[in-house]
C-alpha positions, 0 to 999 in steps of 0.5 A: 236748929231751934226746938219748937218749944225755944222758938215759941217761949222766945215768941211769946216773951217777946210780946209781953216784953214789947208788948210792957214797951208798947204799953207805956208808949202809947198807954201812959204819959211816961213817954216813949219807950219803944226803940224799933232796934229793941225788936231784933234784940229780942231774938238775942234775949229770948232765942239765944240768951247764952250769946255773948252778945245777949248779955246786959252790958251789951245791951245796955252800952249797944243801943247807948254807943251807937244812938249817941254816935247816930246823934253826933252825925246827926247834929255836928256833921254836916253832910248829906244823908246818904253819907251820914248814915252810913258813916254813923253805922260804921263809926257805931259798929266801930265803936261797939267792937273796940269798946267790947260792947257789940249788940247787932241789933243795935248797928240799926241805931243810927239808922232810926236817930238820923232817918227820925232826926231825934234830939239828945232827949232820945237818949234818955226816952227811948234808948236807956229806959226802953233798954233798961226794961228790956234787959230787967225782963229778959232777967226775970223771964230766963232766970226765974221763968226759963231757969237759965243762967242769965246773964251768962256766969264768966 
């Protein structure tokens, strides 16, 4: 079980994570930087950043593997939505296991692509700058705030 103290840092740095997020989305002309997946990744980031499913890589390469599969269904595979989606949740699970990449929040990824029936452009805006800032922050608040080793030393 999680200390009162863990659970309140890892609250508090995931409103000023998502909240840099949320800013630069609605605040700025930079463009869209909020992913609703990056909301679960925070658990992972601030409540348990020593799991190997916190690490930058995973991250990084979760949210890109699985939002570019949800694209993929999206726009080559033609069948109804409620086979879609599931197939792409699969395939993106799929995908992040054998690739040695697995980040759980990011199972959701093809969800919000085809459900938001985004285009290749997702990519860039939110996917790769949203998880880029998400994992500088995480660095920053557990290596130089929390003092942990983070990312984990293999």
């Amino acid at each position: 079980m999680g200390s009162t103290k863990q659970s309140i840092l890892a609250g508090l740095f995931s409103i000023i994570t998502i909240g840099i997020l949320t800013f630069l989305t609605y605040r700025t002309e930079f463009g869209v930087f909020l992913l609703a997946s990056f909301g679960s990744s925070m658990v992972l980031l601030y409540g348990y950043p020593e799991s190997p499913f916190a690490q930058p890589k995973n991250v990084f390469f979760g949210h890109l593997v699985t939002a570019i599969v949800g694209l993929l269904f999206l726009h080559f595979v033609p069948l109804p939505i409620f086979l879609t989606i599931p197939l792409a949740v699969g395939f993106g699970v799929g995908l992040m296991i054998l690739l040695n990449v697995t980040h759980p929040p990011a199972g959701g990824n093809p969800i919000i692509v085809i459900i938001g029936s985004v285009s290749f452009d997702y990519l860039l805006s939110p996917v790769i700058s949203g998880a880029v800032i998400i994992i500088i922050s995480a660095i920053i608040i557990n290596k130089l705030i929390l003092k942990k080793s983070y990312p984990s030393q293999k």
